[in-house]
C-alpha positions as CSV (number, residue, x, y, z in Angstrom):
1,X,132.5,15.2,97.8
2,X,135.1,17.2,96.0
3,X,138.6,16.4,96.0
4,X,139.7,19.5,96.9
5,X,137.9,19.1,100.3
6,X,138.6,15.8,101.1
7,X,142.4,16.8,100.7
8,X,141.5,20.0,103.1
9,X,140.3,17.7,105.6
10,X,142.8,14.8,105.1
11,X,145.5,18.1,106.1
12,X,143.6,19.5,108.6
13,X,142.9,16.0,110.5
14,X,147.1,15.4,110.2
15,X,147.5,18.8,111.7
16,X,145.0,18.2,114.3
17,X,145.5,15.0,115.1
18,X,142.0,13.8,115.0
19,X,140.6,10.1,113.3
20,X,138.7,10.3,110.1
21,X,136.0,8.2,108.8
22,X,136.6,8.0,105.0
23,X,134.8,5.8,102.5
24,X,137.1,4.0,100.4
25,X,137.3,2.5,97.3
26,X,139.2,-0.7,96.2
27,X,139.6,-1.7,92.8
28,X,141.7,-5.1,93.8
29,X,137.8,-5.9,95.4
30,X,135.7,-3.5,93.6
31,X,134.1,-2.5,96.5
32,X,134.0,0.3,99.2
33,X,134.6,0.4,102.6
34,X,133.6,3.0,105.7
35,X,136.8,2.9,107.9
36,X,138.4,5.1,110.5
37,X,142.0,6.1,110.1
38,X,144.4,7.5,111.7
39,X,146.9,10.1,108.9
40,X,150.7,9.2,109.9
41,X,151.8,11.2,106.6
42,X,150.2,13.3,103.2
43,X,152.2,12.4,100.4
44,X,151.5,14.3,96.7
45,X,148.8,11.3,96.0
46,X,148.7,9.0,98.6
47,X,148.1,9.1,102.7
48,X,150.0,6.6,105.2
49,X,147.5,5.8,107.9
50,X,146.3,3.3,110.8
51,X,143.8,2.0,109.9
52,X,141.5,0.7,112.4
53,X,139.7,-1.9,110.2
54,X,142.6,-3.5,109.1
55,X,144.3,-3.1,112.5
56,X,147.3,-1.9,110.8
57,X,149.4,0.7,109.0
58,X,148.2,0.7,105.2
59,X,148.8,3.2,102.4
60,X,145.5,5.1,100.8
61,X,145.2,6.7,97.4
62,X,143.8,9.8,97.7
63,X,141.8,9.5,94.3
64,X,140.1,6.4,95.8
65,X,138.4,8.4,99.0
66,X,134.7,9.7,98.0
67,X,134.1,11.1,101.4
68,X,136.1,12.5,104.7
69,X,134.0,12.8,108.0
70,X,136.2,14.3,110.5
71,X,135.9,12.8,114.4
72,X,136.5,14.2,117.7
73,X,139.3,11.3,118.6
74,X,142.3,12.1,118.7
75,X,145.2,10.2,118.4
76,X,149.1,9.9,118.0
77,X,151.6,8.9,116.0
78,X,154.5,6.3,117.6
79,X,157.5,7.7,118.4
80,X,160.1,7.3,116.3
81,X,157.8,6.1,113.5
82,X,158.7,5.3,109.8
83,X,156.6,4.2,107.4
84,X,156.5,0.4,106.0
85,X,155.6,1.0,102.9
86,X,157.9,3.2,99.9
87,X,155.9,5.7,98.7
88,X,157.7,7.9,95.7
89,X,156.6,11.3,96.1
90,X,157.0,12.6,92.7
């Protein structure tokens, strides 16, 4: 999948509202994993998401995703929400 699209959909999922199922890859494991998210914020090379694996908020690189499947579920983000981790968006 091109990057290009997976970024279209990664926007158009925030915008919407709607979970993803993204395939993920992580160097500290060197391995990839299918998991559903939730995107709480886009930032220039990273997402902040729910993820429903982990059962918590954790921070994606954008790079790292090889494919975006968008799903019907739709969800919110918490009121008042901030995000745990400090991502500089430069």
């Amino acid at each position: 999948m091109k990057k290009s699209e997976i970024v279209n959909l990664l926007k158009k999922a925030f915008e919407h509202k709607k979970s993803l199922k993204i395939t993920y890859y992580s160097p500290h494991n060197n391995e990839h994993t299918t998991r559903v998210i939730d995107v709480y914020k886009i930032w220039k090379s990273a997402i902040t998401a729910f993820c429903h694996l982990r059962n918590e908020e954790r921070t994606f690189v954008i790079a790292r995703i090889s494919s975006v499947t968008l799903l019907k579920t739709r969800y919110k983000i918490p009121r008042g929400w901030q995000p745990q981790s400090i991502i500089l968006d430069k």
